[in-house]
C-alpha positions as CSV (number, residue, x, y, z in Angstrom):
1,X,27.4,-18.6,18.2
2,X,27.0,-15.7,20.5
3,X,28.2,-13.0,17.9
4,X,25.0,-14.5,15.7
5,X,23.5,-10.7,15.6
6,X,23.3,-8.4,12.7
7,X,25.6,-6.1,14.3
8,X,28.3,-8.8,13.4
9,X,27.2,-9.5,9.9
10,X,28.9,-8.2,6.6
11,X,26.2,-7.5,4.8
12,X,24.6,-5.4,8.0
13,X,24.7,-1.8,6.3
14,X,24.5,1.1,9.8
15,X,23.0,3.2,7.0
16,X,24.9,6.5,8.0
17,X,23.6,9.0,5.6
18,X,25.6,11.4,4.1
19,X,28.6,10.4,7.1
20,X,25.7,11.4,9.7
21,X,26.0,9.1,12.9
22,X,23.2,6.0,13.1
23,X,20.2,5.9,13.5
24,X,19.4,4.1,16.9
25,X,20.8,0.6,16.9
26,X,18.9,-0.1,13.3
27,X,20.6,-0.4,10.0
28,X,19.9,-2.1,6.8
29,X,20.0,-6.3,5.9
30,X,22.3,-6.3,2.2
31,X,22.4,-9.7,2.6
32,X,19.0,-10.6,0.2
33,X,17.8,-8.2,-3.1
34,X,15.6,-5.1,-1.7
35,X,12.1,-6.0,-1.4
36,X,9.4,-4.6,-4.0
37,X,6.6,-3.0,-2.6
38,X,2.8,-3.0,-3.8
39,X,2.6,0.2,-5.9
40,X,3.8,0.1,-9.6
41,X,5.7,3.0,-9.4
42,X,7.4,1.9,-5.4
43,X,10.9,1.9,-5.0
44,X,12.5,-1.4,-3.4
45,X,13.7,-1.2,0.2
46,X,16.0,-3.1,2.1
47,X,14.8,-5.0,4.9
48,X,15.4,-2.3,8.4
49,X,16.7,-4.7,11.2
50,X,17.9,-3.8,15.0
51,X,21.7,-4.3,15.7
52,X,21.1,-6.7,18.4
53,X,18.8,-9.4,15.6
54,X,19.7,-12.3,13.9
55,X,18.7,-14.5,10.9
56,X,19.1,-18.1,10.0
57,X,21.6,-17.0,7.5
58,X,24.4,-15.8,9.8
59,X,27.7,-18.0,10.0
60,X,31.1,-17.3,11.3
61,X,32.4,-16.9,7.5
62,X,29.9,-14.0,7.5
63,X,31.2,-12.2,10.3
64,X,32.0,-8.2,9.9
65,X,35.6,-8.6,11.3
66,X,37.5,-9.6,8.0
């Protein structure tokens, strides 16, 4: 699967703020919950990944062209 990237993936978010361009080839993963961080009072965060990564998760069916 060549197009096995994150830059192909539905659930790959480019994280434009506010209609701003994106940042460098990294965006957010949507595909699992936010993760929790250590302080009590920390906000979740979605995992940051690079365009060009993958997962084991990716299939065609997931693919950002639908």
């Amino acid at each position: 699967m060549a197009n096995a990237k994150c830059e192909s993936c539905k659930y790959f978010d480019e994280h434009k703020v506010n209609g701003a361009a994106a940042a460098a080839d990294e965006g957010l993963c949507r595909f699992n919950p936010p993760v929790s961080q250590p302080e009590p009072k920390g906000h979740g965060l979605w995992p940051v990944v690079g365009a060009a990564d993958w997962c084991g998760h990716f299939t065609p069916a997931m693919s950002a062209a639908e």
